[in-house]
N, C-alpha and C positions, 0 to 999 in steps of 0.2 A: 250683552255687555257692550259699552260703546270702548270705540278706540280711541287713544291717547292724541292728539294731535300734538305734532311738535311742529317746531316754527325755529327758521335757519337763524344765525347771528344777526344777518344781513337785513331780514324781515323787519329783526327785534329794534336793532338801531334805528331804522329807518322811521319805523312809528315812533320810538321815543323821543328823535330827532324831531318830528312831527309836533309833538308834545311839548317839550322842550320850547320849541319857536313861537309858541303859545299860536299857529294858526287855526288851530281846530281845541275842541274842549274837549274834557276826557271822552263824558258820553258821547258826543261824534265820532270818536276818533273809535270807541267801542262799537257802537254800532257799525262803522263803517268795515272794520276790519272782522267783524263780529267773537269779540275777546272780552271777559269781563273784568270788569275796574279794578278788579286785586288784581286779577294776572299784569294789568296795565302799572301798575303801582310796582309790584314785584320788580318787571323789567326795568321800571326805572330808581329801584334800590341795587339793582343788579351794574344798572349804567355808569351808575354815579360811584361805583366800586372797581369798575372794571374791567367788566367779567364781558365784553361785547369785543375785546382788542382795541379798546380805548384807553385811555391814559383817566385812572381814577380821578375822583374831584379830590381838590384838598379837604373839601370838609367831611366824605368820606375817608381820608385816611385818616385824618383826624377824630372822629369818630372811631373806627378800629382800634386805635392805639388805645384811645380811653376806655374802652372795653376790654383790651388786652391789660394796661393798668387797673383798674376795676377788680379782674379778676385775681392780678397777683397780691392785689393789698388783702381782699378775702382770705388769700393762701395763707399770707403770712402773717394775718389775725389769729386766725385759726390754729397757726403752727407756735404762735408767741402764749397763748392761751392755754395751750397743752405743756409747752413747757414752764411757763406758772406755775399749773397744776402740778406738775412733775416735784417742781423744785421745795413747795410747800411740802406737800406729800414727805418729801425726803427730810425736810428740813424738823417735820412737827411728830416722826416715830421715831422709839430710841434706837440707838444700836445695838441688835442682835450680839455683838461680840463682847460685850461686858465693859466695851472700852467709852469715856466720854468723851475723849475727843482726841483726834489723830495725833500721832506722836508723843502721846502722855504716856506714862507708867515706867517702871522700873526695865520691863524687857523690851523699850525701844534701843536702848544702845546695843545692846547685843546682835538683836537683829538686825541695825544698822552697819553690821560690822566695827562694834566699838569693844572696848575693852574695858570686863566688867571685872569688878573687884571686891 
């Protein structure tokens, strides 16, 4: 089984940095460090977020956010659809209690504390 190599913060920036400044091209900059172009890629989805003790890019926070919104409007499709569901549901079976509609019939006053005659 081969072992995992890891690579300090310091490594990671410095190459991405590298990257970044456009002097070298990806596959140089892979070959030279010998790292393959997704991990290269990776670190600089990584970079552009944060995750190095750099100050993220705006367009990665702006990208989080929209994914963080993305997710909620889902939620809240999801949660508006069920209560549809719900509502029809309620709305389209009779009432079990014989009664048609709330507050009708002869023994609502009494039960409402009124006085029956």
């Amino acid at each position: 089984m081969r072992n995992q190599r890891s690579f300090s913060v310091e490594f990671k920036r410095q190459v991405i940095q590298e990257f970044l400044s456009e002097e070298s091209r990806p596959a140089q900059l892979c070959r030279r460090y010998n790292i393959s172009s997704s991990l290269l890629y990776h670190w600089k989805r990584q970079f552009s977020r944060g995750k190095f003790n750099n100050e993220p890019t705006e367009e990665a926070a702006l990208k989080d956010r929209v994914e963080k919104l993305e997710r909620l409007v889902g939620k809240l499709t999801l949660e508006n659809e069920f209560l549809k569901k719900g509502l029809q549901n309620s709305l389209s079976q009779p009432r079990r209690n014989g009664k048609s509609s709330p507050g009708g019939g002869p023994s609502s006053a009494a039960s409402c504390g009124g006085v029956s005659s």
